[in-house]
C-alpha positions in Angstrom: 29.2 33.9 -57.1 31.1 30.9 -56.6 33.5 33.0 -54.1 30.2 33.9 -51.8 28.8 30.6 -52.0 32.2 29.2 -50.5 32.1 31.8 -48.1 28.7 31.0 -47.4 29.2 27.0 -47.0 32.2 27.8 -44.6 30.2 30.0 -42.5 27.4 27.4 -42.0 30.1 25.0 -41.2 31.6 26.7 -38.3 28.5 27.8 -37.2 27.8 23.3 -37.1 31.4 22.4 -35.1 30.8 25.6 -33.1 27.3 24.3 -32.1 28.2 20.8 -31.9 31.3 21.3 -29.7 29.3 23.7 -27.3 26.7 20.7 -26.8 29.7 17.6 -26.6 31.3 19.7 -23.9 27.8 21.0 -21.6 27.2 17.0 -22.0 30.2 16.2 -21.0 30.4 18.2 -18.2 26.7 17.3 -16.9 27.9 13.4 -17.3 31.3 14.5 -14.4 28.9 16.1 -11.8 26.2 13.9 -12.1 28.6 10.8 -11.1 29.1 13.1 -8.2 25.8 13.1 -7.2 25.5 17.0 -7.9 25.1 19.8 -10.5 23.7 22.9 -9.0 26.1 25.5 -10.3 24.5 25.7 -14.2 21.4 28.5 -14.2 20.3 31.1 -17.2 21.7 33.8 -16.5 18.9 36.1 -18.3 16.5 34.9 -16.4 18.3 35.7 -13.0 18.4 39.5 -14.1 14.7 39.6 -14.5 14.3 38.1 -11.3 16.5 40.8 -9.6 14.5 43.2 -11.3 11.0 41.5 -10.2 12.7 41.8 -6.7 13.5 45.3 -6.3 9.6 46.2 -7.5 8.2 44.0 -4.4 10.5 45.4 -2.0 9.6 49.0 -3.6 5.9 48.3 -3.0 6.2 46.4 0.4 9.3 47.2 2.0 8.0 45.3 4.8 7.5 42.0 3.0 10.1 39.0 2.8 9.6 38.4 -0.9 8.9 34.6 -2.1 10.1 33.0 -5.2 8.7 30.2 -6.7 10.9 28.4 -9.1 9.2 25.9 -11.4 11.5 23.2 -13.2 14.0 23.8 -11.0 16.6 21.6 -11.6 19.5 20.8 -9.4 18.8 24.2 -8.2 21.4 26.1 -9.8 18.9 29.6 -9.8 17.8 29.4 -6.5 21.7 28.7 -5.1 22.7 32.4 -6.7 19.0 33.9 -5.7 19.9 32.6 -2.4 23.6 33.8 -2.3 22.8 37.2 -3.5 19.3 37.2 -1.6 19.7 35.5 1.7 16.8 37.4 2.8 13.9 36.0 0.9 12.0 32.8 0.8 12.6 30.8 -2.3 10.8 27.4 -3.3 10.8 24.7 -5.8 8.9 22.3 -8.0 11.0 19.8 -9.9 9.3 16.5 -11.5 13.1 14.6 -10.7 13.2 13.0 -7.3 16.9 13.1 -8.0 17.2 16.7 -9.0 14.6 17.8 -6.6 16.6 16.5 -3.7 20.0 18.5 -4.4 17.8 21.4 -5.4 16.2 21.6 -1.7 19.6 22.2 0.2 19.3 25.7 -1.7 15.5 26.1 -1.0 13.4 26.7 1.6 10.5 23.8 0.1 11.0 21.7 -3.2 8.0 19.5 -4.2 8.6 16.7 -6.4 5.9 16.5 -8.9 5.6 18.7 -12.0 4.2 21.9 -12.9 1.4 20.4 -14.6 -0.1 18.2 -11.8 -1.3 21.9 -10.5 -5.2 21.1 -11.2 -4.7 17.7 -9.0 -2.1 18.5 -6.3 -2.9 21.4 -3.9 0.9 22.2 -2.2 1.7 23.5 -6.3 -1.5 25.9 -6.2 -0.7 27.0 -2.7 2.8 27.6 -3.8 2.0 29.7 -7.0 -1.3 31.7 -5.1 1.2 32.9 -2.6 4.5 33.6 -4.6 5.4 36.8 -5.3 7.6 35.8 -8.2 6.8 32.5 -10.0 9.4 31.5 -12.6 9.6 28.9 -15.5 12.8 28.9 -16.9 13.1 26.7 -19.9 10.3 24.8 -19.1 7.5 25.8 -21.7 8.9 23.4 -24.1 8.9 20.4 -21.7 5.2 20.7 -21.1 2.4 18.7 -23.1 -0.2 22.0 -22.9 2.1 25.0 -22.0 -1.0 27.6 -23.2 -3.3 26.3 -20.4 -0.2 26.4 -17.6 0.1 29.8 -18.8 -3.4 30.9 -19.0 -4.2 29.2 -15.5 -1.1 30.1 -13.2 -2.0 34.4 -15.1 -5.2 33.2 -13.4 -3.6 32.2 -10.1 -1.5 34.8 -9.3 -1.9 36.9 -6.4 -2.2 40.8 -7.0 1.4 42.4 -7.5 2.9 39.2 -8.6 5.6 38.8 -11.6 6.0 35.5 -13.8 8.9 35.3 -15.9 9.1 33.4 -18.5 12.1 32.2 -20.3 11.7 30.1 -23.8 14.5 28.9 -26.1 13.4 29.3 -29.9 13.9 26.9 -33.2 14.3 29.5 -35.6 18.0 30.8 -35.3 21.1 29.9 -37.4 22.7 27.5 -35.1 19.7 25.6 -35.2 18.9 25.9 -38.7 23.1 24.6 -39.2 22.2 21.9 -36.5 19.3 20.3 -39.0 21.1 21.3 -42.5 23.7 18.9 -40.9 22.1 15.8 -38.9 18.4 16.6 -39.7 15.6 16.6 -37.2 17.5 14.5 -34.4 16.8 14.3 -30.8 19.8 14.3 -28.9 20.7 14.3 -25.1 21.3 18.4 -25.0 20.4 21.6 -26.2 17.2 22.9 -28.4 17.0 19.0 -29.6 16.8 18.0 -26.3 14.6 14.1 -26.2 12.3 15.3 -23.5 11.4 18.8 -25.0 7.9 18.5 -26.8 7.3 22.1 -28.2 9.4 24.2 -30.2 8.7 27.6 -30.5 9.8 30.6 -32.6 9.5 34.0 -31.7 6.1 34.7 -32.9 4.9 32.1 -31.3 5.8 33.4 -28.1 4.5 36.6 -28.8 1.2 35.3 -29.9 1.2 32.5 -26.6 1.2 35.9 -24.3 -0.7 38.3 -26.7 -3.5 36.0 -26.6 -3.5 34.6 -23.1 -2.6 37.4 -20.8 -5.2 38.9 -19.0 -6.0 42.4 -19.3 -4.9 43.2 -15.3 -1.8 42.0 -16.4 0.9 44.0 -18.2 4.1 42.5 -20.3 7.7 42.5 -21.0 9.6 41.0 -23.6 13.3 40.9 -23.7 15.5 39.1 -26.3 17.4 36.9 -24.1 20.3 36.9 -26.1 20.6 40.5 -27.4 18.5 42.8 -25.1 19.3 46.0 -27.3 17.6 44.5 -30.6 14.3 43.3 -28.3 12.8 46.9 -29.5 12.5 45.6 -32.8 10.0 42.6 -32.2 6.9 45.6 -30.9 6.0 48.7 -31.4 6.2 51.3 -29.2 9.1 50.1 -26.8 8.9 51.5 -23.3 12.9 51.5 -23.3 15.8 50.2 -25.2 15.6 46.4 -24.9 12.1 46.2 -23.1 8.8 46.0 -24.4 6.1 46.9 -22.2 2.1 46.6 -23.2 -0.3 47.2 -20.5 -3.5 44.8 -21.7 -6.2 46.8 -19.2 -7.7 49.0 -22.1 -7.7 46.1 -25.3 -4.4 46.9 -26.2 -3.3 44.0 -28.0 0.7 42.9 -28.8 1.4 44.3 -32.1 4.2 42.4 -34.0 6.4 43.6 -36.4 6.4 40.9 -38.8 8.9 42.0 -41.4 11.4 42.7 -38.3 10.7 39.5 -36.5 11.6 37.1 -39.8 15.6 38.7 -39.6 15.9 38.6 -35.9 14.7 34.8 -35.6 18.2 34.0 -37.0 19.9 35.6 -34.3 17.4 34.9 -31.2 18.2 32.2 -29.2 15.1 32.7 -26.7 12.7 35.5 -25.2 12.2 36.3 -21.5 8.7 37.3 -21.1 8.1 39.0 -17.5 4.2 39.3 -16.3 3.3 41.7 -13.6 -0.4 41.3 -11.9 -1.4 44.8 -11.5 -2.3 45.3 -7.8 
């Protein structure tokens, strides 16, 4: 016993200086291109594989039709500089609350607005922008907002026929984040998870209960474990394919949630992608 508990304590303590060191040195390296006025290179990766896939469905169902992106929350425009690299053909546009940001971001976009995704209700040029996109993205943005179910529920609402939304959401629940508060407690620092300006923190059931709940019934859904794709078939029943989940909410189908498989993989889940196609 004392043997696994030592084995135990180290684990959790590598886990902490592995965490810890992979914050210091994204900080560190955020600090050296922001004193050079720029830091558009840094973009999720996951969520730029959905988007390629969102891509191929619009130019399968309008061949015709120079796709447009809307990116919301997006940053020093690290996204939009691949999209853009990789997709010099389509029409890709921003909204980022950071005057700063938003201006660095716009030399890799075709339109940034400075304001925040929440100012859609008073600001028309963010309802224009997300009643015209054909793929509307919020990538680590859910947990900045103050009501994230109603900018959910409303842009679903907003979307033109056809259109995808993805989704990507980091999540509380996984061991580097339980080491992280076995260690310093519930601390606010300048990075990751803890990040000061996030206000909602999410676990995987959450998320799945967020779009089970919200998503209209022209709508389907797909989940994908951001982090390991092959174990997403494990948080629904009825997986379309390895590492997707697909529901189609047009009959009353409902999300159904495989609660004893979801506790084990909230250790190891870092964040889900959700995608969101309006049927057409």
């Amino acid at each position: 016993m004392e043997e696994l508990l030592s084995a135990i304590s180290r684990a959790v303590r590598n886990l902490m200086l592995n965490e810890e060191y992979f914050h210091l040195a994204r900080l560190n390296n955020q600090q050296k291109l922001n004193a050079h006025g720029i830091n558009a290179k840094s973009y999720n990766n996951f969520t730029y594989e959905h988007v390629k896939n969102c891509l191929k469905l619009v130019k399968a169902h309008s061949p015709q039709t120079v796709p447009k992106i809307l990116d919301c929350g997006c940053g020093w425009g690290g996204l939009g500089r691949v999209i853009r690299k990789t997709h010099p053909d389509i029409v890709i546009n921003g909204i980022e609350p950071d005057e700063a940001m938003s201006s660095v971001a716009a030399l890799f976009h075709d339109k940034v607005l400075t304001a925040s995704i929440e100012q859609y209700q008073s600001f028309k040029p963010i309802n224009e922008l997300l009643s015209t996109s054909d793929i509307i993205i919020l990538s680590d943005v859910f947990e900045h907002l103050y009501d994230p179910w109603k900018v959910y529920s409303d842009i679903c609402k907003t979307m033109k026929p056809g259109a995808s939304l993805i989704l990507s959401i980091p999540t509380i629940t996984n061991v580097y984040s339980l080491a992280y508060l076995f260690r310093e407690g519930f601390t606010y620092r300048a990075s990751g998870i803890y990040d000061f300006t996030h206000q909602r923190f999410f676990a995987p059931s959450d998320i799945l209960d967020l779009i089970s709940k919200l998503t209209l019934r022209d709508h389907t859904i797909a989940v994908t474990n951001n982090y390991c794709p092959e174990s997403a078939n494990m948080f629904l029943e009825s997986p379309s394919e390895p590492g997707t989940i697909s529901c189609s909410l047009d009959k009353d189908v409902t999300l159904r949630i495989r609660k004893n498989s979801i506790k084990h993989q909230q250790l190891i889940t870092r964040g889900l992608i959700v995608s969101v196609n309006m049927q057409t």
